[in-house]
C-alpha positions in Angstrom: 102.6 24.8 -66.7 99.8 24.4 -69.1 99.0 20.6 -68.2 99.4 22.0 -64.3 96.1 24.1 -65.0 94.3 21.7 -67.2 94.8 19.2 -64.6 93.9 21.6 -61.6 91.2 23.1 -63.9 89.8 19.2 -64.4 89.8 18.5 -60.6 88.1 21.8 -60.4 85.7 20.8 -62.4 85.2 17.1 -60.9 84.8 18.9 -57.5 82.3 21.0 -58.7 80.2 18.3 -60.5 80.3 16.0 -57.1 79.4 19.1 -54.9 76.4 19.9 -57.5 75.7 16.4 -57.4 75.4 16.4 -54.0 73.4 19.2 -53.4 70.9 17.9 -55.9 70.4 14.5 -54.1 70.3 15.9 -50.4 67.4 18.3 -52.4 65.9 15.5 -53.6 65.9 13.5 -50.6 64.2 16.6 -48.9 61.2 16.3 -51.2 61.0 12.7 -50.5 60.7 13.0 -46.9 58.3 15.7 -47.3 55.8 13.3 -50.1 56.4 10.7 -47.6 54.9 12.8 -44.5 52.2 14.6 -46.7 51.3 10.5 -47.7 51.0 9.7 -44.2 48.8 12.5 -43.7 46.5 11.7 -46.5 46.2 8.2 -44.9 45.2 9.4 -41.8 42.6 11.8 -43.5 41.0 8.8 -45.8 40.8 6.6 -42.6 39.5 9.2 -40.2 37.0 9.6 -42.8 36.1 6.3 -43.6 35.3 5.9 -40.3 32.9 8.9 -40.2 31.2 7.2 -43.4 31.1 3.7 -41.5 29.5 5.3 -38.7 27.0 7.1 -40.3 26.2 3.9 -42.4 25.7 1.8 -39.8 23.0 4.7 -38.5 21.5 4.7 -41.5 20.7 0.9 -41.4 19.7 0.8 -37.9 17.3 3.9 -39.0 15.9 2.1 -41.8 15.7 -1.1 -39.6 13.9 0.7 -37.5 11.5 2.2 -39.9 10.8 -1.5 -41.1 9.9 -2.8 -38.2 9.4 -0.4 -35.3 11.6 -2.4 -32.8 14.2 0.0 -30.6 16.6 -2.2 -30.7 17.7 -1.2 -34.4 18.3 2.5 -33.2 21.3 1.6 -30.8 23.4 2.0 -33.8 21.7 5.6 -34.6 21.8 6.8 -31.1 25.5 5.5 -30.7 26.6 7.9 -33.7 23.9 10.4 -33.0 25.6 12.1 -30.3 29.8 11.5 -31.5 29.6 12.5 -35.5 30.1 16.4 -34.2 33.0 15.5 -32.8 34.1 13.2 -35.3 33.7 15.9 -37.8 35.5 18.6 -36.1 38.4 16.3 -35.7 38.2 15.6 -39.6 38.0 19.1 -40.0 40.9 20.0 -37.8 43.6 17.2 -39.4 42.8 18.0 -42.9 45.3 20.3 -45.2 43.5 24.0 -45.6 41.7 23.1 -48.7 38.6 25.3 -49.4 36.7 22.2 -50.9 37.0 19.6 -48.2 36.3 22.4 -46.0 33.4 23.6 -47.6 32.5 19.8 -47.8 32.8 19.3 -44.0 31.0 22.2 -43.3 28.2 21.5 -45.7 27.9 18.0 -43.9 28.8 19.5 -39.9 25.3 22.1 -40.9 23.4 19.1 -43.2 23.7 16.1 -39.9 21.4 17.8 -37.4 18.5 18.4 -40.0 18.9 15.4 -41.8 18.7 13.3 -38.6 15.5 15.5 -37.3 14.0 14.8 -41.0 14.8 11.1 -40.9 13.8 10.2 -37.5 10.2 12.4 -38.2 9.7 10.3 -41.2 10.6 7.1 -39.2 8.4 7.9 -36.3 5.5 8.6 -38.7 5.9 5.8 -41.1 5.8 3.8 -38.0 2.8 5.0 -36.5 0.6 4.8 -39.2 
């Protein structure tokens, strides 16, 4: 009777060590899928804001070209950004993770946009002139 329970107390034991087993990989599997999503979303963030930063670098050019040598032409890129980088930032905004730096970051840049264009475009038109 005694080898009865050490042998039912051993598959006892077995069946418990699989079930933990178990539990511990369908837990870890979990938190695979969720770093595998929360990767995705980083992706998305970096690209969505490497586009902002293309955009307002090719404005940037096409102010300065502009400022070199007063021809028009080199403000299609500004105007082209001038009137999407709101939206472009409130999407950014909307698709990244609550984070009170990028927000603060976003923000800082949705308020700083406006003024810095008016600023810029001021000193263009003047340099220009004179």
């Amino acid at each position: 009777m005694k080898k009865t329970h050490k042998i039912v107390a051993l598959f006892a034991g077995a069946a418990l060590l699989v079930a933990l087993v178990a539990v511990v990989s369908f837990w870890a599997f979990s938190q695979i899928e969720k770093a595998a999503e929360a990767r995705k979303h980083s992706d998305v963030v970096i690209n969505r804001a490497n586009d902002v930063l293309s955009a307002l670098r090719d404005a940037e050019t096409g102010q300065r070209g502009y400022s070199l040598t007063g021809d028009e032409a080199f403000l299609e890129p500004y105007l082209a950004v001038r009137d999407s980088v709101r939206d472009h930032l409130k999407e950014l905004r909307q698709i990244t993770l609550i984070s009170a730096a990028i927000n603060t970051w976003t923000h800082w840049l949705h308020w700083w946009m406006p003024n810095w264009r008016k600023c810029r475009m001021s000193l263009s038109c003047a340099a220009t002139r004179t």
